[in-house]
PDB file with one MODEL, atoms N, CA, C and O in Angstrom:
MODEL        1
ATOM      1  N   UNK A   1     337.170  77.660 248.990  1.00  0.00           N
ATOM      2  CA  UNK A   1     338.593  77.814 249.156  1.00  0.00           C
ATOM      3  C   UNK A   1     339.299  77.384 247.868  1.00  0.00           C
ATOM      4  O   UNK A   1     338.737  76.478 247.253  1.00  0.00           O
ATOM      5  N   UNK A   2     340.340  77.833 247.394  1.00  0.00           N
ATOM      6  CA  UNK A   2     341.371  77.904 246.554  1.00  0.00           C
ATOM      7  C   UNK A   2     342.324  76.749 246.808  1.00  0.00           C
ATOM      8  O   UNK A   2     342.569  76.848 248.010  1.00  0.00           O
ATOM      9  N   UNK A   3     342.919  75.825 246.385  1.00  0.00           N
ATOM     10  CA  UNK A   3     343.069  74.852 246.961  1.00  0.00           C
ATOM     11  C   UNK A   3     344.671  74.371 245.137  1.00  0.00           C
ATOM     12  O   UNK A   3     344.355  74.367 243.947  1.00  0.00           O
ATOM     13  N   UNK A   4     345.801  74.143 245.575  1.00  0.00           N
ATOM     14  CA  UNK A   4     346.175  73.540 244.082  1.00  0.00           C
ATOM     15  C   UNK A   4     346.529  72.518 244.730  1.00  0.00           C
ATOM     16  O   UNK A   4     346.886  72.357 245.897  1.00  0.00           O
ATOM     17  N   UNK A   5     346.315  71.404 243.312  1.00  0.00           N
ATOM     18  CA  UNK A   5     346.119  69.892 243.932  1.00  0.00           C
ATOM     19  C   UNK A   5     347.651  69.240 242.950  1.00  0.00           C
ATOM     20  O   UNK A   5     347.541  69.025 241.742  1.00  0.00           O
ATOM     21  N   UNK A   6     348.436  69.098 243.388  1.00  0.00           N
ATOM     22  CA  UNK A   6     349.433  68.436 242.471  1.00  0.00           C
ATOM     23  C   UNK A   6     349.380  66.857 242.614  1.00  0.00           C
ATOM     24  O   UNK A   6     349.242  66.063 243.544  1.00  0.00           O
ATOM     25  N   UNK A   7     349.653  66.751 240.497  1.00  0.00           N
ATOM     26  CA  UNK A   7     349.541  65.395 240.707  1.00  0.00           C
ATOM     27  C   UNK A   7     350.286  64.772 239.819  1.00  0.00           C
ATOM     28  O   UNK A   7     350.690  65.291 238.778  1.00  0.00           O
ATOM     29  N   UNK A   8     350.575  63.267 240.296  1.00  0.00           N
ATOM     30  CA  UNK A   8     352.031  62.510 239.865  1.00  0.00           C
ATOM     31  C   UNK A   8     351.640  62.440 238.096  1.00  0.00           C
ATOM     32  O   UNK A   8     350.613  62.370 237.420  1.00  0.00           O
ATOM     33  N   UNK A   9     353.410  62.519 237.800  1.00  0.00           N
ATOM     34  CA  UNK A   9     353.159  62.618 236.091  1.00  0.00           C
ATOM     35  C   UNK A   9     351.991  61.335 235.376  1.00  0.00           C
ATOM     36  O   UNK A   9     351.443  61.515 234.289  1.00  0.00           O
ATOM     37  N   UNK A  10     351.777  60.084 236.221  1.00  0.00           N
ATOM     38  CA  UNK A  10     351.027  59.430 235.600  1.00  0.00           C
ATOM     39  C   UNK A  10     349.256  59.824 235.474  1.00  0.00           C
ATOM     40  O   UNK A  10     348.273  59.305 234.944  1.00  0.00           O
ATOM     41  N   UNK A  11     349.425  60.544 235.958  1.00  0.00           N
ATOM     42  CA  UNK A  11     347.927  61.051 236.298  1.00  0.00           C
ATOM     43  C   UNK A  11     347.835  62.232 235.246  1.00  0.00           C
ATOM     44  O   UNK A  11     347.006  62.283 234.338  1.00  0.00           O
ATOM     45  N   UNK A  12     348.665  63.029 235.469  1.00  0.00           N
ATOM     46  CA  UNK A  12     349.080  64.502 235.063  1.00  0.00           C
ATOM     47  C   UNK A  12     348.006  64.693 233.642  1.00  0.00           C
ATOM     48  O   UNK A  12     347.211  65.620 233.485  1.00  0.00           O
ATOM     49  N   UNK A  13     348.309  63.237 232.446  1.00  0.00           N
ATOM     50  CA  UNK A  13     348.255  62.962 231.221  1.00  0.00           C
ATOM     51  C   UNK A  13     346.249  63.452 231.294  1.00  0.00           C
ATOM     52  O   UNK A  13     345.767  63.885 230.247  1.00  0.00           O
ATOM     53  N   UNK A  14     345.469  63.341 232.341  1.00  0.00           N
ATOM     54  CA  UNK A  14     344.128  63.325 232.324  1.00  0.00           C
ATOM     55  C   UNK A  14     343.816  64.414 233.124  1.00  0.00           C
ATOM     56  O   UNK A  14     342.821  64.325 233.844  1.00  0.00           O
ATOM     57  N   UNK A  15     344.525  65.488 233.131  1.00  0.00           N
ATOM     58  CA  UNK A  15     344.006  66.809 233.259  1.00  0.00           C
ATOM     59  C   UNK A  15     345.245  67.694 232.485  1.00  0.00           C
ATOM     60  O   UNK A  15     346.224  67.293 231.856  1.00  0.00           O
ATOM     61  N   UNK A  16     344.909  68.679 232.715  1.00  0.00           N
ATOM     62  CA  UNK A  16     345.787  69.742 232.270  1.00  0.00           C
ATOM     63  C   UNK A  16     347.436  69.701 232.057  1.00  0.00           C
ATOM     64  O   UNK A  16     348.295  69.734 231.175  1.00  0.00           O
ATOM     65  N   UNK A  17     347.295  69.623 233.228  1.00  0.00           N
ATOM     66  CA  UNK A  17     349.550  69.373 233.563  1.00  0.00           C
ATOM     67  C   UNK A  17     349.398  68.931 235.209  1.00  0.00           C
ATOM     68  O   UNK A  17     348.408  69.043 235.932  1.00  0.00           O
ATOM     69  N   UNK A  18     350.095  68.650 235.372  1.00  0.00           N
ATOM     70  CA  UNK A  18     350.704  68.446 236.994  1.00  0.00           C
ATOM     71  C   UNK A  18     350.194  68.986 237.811  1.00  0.00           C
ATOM     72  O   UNK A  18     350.125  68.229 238.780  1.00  0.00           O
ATOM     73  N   UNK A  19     349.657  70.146 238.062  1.00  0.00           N
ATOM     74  CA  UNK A  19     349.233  71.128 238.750  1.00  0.00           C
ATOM     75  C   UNK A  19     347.698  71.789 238.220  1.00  0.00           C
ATOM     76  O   UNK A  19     347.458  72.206 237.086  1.00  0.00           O
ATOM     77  N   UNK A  20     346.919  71.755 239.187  1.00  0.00           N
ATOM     78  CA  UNK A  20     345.554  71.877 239.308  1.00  0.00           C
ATOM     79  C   UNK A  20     344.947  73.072 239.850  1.00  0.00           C
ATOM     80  O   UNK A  20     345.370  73.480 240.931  1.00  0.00           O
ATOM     81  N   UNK A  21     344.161  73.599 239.350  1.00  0.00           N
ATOM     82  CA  UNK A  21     343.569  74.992 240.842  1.00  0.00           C
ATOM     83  C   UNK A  21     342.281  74.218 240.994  1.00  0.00           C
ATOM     84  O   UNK A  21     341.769  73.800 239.955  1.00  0.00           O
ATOM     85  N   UNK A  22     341.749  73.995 242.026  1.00  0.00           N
ATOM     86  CA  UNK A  22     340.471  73.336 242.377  1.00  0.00           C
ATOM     87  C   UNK A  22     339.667  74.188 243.686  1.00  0.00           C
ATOM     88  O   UNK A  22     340.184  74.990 244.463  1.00  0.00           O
ATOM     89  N   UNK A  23     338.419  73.782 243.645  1.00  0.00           N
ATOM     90  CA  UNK A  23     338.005  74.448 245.062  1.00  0.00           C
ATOM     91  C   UNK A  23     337.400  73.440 245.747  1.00  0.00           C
ATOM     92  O   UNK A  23     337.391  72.247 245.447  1.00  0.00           O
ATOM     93  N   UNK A  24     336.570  74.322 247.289  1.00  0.00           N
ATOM     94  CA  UNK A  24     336.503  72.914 248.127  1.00  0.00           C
ATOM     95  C   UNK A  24     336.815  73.526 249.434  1.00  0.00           C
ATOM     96  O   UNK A  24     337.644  74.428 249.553  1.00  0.00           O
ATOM     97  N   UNK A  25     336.172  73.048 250.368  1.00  0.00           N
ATOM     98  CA  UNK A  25     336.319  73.287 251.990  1.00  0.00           C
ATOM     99  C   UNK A  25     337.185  72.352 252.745  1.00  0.00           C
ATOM    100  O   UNK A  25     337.988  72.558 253.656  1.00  0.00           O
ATOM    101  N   UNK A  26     336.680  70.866 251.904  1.00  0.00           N
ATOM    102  CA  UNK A  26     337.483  69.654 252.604  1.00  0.00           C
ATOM    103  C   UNK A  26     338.366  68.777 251.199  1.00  0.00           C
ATOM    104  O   UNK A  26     338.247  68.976 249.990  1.00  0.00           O
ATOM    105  N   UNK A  27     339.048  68.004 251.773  1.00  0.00           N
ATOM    106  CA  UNK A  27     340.153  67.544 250.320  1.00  0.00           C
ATOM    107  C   UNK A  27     338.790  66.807 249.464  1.00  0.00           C
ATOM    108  O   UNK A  27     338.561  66.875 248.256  1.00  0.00           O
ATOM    109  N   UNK A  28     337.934  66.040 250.611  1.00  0.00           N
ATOM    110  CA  UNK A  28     336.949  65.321 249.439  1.00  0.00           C
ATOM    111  C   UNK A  28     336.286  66.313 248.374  1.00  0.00           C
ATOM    112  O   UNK A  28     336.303  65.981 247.189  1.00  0.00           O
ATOM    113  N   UNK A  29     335.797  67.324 248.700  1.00  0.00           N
ATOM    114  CA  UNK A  29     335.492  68.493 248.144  1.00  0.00           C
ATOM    115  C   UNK A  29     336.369  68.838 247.015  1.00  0.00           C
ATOM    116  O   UNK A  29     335.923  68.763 245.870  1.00  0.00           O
ATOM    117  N   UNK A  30     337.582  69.211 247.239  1.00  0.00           N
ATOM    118  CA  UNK A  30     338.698  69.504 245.810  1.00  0.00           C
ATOM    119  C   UNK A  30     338.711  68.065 245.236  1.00  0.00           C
ATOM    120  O   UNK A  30     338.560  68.134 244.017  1.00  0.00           O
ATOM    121  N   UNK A  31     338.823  66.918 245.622  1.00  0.00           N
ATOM    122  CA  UNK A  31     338.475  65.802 244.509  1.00  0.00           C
ATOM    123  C   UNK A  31     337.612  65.663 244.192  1.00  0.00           C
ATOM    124  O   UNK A  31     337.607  64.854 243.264  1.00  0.00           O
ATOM    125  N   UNK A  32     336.392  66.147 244.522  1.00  0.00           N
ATOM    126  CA  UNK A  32     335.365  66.462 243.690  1.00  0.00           C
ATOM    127  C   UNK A  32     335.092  67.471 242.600  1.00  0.00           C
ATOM    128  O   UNK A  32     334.566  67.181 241.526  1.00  0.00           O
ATOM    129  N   UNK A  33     335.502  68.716 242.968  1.00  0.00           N
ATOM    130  CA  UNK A  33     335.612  69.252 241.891  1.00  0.00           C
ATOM    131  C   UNK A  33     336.264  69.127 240.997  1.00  0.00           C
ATOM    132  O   UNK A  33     335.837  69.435 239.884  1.00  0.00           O
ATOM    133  N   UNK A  34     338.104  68.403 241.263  1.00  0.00           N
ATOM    134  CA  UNK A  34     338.831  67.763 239.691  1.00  0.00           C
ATOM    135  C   UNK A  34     337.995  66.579 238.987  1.00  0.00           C
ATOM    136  O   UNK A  34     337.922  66.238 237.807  1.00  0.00           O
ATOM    137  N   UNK A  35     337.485  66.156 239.980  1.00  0.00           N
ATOM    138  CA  UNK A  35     336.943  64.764 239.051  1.00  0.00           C
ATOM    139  C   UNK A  35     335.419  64.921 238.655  1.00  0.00           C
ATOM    140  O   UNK A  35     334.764  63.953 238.268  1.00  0.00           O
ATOM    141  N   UNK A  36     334.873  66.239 238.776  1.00  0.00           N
ATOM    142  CA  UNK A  36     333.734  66.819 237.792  1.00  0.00           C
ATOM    143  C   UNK A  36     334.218  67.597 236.607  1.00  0.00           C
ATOM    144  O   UNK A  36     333.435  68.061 235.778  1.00  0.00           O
ATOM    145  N   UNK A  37     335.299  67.711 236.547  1.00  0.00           N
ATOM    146  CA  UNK A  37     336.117  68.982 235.587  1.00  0.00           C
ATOM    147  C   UNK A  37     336.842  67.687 234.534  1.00  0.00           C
ATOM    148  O   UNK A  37     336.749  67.591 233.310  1.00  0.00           O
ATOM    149  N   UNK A  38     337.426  66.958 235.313  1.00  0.00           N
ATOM    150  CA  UNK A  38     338.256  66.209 234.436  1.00  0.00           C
ATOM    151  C   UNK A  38     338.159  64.659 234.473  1.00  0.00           C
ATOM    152  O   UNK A  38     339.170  63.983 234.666  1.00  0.00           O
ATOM    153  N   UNK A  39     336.637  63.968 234.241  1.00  0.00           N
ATOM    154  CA  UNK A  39     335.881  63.091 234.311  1.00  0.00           C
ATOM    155  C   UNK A  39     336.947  61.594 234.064  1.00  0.00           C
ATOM    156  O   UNK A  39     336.613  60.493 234.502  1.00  0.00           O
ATOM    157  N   UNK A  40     338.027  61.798 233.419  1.00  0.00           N
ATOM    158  CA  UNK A  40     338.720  60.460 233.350  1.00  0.00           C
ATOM    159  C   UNK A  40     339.655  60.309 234.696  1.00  0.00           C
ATOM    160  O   UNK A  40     340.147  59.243 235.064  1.00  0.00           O
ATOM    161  N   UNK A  41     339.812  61.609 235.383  1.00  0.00           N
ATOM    162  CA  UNK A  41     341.077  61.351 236.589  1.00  0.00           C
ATOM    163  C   UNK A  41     340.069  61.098 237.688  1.00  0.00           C
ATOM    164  O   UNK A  41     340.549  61.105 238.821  1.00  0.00           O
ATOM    165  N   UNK A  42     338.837  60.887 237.589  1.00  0.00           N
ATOM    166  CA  UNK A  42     337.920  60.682 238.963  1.00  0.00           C
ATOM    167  C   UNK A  42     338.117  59.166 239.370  1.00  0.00           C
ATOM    168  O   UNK A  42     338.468  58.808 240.495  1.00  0.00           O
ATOM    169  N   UNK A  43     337.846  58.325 238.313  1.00  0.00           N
ATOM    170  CA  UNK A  43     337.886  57.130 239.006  1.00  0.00           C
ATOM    171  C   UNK A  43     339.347  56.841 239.492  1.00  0.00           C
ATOM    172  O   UNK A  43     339.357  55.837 240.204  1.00  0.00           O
ATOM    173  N   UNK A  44     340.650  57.435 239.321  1.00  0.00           N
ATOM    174  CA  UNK A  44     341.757  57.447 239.661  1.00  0.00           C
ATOM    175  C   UNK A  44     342.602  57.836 240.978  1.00  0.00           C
ATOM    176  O   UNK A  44     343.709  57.776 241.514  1.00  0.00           O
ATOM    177  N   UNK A  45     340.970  58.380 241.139  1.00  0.00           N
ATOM    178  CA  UNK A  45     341.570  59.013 242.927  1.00  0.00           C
ATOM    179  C   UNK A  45     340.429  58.366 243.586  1.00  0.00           C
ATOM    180  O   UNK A  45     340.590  58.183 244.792  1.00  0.00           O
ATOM    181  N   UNK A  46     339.491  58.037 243.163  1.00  0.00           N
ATOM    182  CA  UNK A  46     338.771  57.239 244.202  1.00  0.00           C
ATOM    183  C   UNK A  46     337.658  56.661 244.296  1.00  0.00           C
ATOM    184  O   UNK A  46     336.735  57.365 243.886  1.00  0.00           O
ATOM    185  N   UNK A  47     337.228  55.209 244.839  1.00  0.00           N
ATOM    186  CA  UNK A  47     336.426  54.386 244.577  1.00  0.00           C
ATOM    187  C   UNK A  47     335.070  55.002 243.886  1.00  0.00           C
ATOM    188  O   UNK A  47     334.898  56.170 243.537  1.00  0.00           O
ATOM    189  N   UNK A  48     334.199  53.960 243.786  1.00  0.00           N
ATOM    190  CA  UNK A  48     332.365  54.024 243.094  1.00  0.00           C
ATOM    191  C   UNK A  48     332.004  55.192 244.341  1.00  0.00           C
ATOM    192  O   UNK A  48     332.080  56.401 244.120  1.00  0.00           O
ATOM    193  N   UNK A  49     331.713  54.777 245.304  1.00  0.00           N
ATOM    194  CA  UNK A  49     331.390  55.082 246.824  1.00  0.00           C
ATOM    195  C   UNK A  49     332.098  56.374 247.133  1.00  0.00           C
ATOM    196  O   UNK A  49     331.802  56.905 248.203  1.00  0.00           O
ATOM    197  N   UNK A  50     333.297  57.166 246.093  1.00  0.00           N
ATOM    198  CA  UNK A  50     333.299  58.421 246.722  1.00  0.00           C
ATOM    199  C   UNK A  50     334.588  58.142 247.956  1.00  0.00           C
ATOM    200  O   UNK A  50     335.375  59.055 248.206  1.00  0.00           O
ATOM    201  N   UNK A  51     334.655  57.243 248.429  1.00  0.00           N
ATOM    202  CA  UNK A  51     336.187  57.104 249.379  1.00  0.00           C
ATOM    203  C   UNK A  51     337.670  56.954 248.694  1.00  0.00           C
ATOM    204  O   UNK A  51     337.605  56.245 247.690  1.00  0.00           O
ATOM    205  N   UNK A  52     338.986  57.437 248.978  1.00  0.00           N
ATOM    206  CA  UNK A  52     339.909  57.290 248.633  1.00  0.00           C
ATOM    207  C   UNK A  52     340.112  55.772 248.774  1.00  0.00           C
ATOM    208  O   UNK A  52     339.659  54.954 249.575  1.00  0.00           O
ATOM    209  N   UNK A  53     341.302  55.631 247.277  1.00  0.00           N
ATOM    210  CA  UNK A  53     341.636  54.099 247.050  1.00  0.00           C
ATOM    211  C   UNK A  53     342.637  53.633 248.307  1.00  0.00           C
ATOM    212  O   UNK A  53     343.552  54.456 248.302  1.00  0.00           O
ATOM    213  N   UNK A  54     342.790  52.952 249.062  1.00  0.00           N
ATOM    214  CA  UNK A  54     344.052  52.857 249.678  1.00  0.00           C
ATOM    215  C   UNK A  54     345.525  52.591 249.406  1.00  0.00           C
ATOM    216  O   UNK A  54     346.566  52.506 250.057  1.00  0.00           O
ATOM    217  N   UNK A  55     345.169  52.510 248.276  1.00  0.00           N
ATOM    218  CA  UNK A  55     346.707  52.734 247.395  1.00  0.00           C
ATOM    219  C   UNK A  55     347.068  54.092 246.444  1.00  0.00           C
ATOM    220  O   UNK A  55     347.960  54.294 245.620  1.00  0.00           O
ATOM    221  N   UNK A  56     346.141  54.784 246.863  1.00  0.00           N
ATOM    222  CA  UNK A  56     346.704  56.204 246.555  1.00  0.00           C
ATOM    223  C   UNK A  56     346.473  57.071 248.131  1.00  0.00           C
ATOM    224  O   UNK A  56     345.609  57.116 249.007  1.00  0.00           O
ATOM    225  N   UNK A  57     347.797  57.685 247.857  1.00  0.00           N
ATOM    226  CA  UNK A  57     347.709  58.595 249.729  1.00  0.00           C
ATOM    227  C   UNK A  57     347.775  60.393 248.882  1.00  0.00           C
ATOM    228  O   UNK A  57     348.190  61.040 247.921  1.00  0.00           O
ATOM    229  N   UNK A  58     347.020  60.432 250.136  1.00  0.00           N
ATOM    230  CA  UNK A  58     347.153  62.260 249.771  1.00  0.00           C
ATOM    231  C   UNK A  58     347.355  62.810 251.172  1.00  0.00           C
ATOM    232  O   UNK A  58     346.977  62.538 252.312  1.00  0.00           O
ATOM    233  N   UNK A  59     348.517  64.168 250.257  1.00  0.00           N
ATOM    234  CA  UNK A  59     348.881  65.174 251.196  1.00  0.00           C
ATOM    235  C   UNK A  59     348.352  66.199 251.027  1.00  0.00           C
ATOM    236  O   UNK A  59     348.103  66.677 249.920  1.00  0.00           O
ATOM    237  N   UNK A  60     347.940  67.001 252.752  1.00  0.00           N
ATOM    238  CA  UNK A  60     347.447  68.350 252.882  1.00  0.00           C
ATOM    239  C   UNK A  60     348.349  68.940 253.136  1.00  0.00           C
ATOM    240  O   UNK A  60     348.652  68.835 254.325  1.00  0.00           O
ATOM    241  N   UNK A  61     349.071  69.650 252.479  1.00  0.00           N
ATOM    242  CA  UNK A  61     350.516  70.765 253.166  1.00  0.00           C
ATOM    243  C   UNK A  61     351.880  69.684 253.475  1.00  0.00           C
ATOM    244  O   UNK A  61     352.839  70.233 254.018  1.00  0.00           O
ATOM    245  N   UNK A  62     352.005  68.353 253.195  1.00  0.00           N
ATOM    246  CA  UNK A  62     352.896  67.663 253.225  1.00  0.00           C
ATOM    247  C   UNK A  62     352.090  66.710 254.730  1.00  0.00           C
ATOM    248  O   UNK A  62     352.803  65.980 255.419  1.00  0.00           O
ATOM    249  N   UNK A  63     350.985  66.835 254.955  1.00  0.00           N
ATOM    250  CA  UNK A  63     350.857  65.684 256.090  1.00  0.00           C
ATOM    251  C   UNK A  63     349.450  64.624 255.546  1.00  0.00           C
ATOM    252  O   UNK A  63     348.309  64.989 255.263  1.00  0.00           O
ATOM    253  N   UNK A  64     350.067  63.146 255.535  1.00  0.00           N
ATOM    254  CA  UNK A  64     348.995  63.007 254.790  1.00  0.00           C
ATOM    255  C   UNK A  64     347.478  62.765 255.717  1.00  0.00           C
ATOM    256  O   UNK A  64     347.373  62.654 256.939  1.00  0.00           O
ATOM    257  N   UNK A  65     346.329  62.730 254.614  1.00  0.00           N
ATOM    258  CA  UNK A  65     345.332  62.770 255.336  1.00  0.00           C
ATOM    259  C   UNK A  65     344.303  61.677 256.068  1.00  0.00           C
ATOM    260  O   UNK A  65     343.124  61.719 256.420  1.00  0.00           O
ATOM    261  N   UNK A  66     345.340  60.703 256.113  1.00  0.00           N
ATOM    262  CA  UNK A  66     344.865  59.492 257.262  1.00  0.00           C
ATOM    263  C   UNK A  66     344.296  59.667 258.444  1.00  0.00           C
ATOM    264  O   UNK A  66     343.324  59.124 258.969  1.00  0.00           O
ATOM    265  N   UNK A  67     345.393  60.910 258.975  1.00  0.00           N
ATOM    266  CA  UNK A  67     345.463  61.076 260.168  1.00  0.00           C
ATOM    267  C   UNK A  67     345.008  62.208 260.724  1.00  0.00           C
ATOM    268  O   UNK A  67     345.205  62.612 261.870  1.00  0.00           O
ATOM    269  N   UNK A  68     344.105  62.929 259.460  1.00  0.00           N
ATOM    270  CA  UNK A  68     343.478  64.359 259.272  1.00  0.00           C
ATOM    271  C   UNK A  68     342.232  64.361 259.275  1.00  0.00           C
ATOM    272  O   UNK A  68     341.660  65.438 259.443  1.00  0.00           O
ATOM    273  N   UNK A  69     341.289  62.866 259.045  1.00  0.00           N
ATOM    274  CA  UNK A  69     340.129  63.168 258.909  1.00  0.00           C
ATOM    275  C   UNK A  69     339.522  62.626 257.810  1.00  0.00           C
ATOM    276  O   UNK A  69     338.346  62.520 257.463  1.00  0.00           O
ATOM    277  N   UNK A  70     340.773  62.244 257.246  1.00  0.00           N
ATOM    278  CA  UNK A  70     340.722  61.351 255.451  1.00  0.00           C
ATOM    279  C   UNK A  70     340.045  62.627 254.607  1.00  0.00           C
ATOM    280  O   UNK A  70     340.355  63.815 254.701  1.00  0.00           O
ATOM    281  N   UNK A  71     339.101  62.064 253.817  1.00  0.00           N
ATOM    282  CA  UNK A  71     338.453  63.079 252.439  1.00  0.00           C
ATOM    283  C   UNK A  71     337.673  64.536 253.680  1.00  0.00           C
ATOM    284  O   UNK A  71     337.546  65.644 253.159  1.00  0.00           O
ATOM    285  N   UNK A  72     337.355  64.422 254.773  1.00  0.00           N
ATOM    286  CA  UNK A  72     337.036  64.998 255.669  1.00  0.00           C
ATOM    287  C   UNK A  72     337.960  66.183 256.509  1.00  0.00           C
ATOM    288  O   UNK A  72     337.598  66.999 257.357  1.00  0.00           O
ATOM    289  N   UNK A  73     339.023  65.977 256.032  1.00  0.00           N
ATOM    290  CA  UNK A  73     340.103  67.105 256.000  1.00  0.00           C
ATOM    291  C   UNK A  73     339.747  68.070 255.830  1.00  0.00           C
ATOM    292  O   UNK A  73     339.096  68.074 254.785  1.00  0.00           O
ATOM    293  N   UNK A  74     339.806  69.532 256.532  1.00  0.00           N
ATOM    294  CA  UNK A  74     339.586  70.898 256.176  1.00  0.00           C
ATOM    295  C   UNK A  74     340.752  71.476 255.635  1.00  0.00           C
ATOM    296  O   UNK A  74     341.844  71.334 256.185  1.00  0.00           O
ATOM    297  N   UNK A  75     340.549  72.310 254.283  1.00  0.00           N
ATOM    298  CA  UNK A  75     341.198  72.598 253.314  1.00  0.00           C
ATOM    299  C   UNK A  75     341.056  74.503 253.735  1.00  0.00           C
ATOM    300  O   UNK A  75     339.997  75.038 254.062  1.00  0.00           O
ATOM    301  N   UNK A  76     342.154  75.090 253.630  1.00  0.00           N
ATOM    302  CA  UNK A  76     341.785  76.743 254.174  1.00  0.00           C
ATOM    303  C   UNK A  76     342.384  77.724 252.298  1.00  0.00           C
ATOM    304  O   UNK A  76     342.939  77.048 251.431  1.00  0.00           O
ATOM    305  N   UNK A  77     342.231  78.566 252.177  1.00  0.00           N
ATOM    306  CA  UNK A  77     343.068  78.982 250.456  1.00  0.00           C
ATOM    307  C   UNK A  77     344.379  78.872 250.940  1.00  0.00           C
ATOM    308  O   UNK A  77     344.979  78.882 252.014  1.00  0.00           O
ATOM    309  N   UNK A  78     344.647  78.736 249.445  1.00  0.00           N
ATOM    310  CA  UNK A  78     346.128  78.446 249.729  1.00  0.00           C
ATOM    311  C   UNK A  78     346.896  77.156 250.229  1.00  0.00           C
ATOM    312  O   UNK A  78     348.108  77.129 250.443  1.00  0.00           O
ATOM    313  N   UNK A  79     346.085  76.159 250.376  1.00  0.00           N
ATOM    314  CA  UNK A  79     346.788  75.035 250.860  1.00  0.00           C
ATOM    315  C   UNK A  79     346.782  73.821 249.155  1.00  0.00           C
ATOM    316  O   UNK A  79     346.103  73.841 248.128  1.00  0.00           O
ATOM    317  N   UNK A  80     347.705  73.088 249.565  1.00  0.00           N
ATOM    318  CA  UNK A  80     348.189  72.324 248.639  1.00  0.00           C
ATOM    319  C   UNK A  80     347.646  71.226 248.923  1.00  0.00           C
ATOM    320  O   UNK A  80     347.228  71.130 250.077  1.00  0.00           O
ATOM    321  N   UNK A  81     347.471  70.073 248.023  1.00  0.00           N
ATOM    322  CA  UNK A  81     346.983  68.714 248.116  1.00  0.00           C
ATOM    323  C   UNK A  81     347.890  67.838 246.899  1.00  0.00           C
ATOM    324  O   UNK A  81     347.881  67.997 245.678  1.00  0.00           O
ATOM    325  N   UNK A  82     348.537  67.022 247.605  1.00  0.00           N
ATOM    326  CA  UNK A  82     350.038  66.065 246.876  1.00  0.00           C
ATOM    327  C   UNK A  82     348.915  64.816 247.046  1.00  0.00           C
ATOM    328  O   UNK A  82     348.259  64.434 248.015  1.00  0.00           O
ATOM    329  N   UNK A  83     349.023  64.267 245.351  1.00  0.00           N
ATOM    330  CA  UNK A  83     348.537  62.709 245.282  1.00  0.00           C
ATOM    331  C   UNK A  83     349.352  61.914 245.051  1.00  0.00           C
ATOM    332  O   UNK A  83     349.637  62.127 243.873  1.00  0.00           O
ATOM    333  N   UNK A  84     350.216  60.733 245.562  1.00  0.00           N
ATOM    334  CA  UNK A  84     350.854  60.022 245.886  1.00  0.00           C
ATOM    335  C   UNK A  84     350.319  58.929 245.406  1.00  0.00           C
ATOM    336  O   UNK A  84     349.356  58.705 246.139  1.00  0.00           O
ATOM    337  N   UNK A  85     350.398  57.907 244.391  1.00  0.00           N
ATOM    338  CA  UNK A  85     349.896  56.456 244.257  1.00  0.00           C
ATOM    339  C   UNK A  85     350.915  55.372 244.777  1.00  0.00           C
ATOM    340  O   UNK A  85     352.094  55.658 244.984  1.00  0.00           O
ATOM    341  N   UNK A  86     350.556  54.503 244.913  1.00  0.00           N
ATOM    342  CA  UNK A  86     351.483  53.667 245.520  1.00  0.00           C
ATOM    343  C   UNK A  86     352.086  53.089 244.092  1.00  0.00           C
ATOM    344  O   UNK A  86     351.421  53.150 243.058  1.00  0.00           O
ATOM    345  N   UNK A  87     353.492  52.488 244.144  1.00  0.00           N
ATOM    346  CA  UNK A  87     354.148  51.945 243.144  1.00  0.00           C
ATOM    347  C   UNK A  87     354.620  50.624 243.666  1.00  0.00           C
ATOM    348  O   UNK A  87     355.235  50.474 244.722  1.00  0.00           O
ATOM    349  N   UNK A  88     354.174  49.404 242.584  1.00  0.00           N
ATOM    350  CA  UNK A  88     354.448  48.134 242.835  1.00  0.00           C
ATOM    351  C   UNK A  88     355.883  47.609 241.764  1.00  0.00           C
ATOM    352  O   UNK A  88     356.372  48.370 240.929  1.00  0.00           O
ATOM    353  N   UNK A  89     356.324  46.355 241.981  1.00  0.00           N
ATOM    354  CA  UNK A  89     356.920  46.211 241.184  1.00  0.00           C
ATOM    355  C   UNK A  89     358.106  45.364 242.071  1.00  0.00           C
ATOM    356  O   UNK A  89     358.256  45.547 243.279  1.00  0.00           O
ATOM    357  N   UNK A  90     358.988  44.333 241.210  1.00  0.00           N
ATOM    358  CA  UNK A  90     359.564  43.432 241.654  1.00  0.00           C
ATOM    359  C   UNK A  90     360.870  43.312 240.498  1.00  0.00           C
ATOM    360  O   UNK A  90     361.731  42.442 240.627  1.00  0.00           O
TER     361      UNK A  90
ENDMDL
END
């Protein structure tokens, strides 16, 4: 599946631009393929072990995927994937 993965300008700097075409059945799948393509944004989306950080959230079509199945999410063409990091600060 065809899959574009948009991602926040801080990330953006370690692939291409903002916007990604990736493939993949499930979201873990499209983060796998950006983070075989673009080897510095892998550890950025997610642990040694292959699981998302819990301070970065991702969206499938605007719902995120906590509640989808996590990296286990089914991805169909045409669907979008929004990476969200969390922002700290005082």
């Amino acid at each position: 599946m065809t899959v574009t993965l948009h991602l926040p300008t801080v990330l953006a700097k370690l692939a291409p631009g903002r916007t990604v075409i990736a493939t993949g059945t499930t979201v873990g799948e499209v983060v796998d393929d950006v983070a075989t393509r673009f080897p510095a944004l892998g550890p950025r989306l997610r642990d040694a072990s292959g699981a998302p950080y819990a301070f970065v959230t991702f969206y499938l079509n605007d719902q995120d995927i906590r509640f989808q199945g996590g990296f286990e999410a089914v991805v169909r063409d045409g669907d979008e994937v929004t990476v969200v990091p969390a922002i700290a600060g005082g």
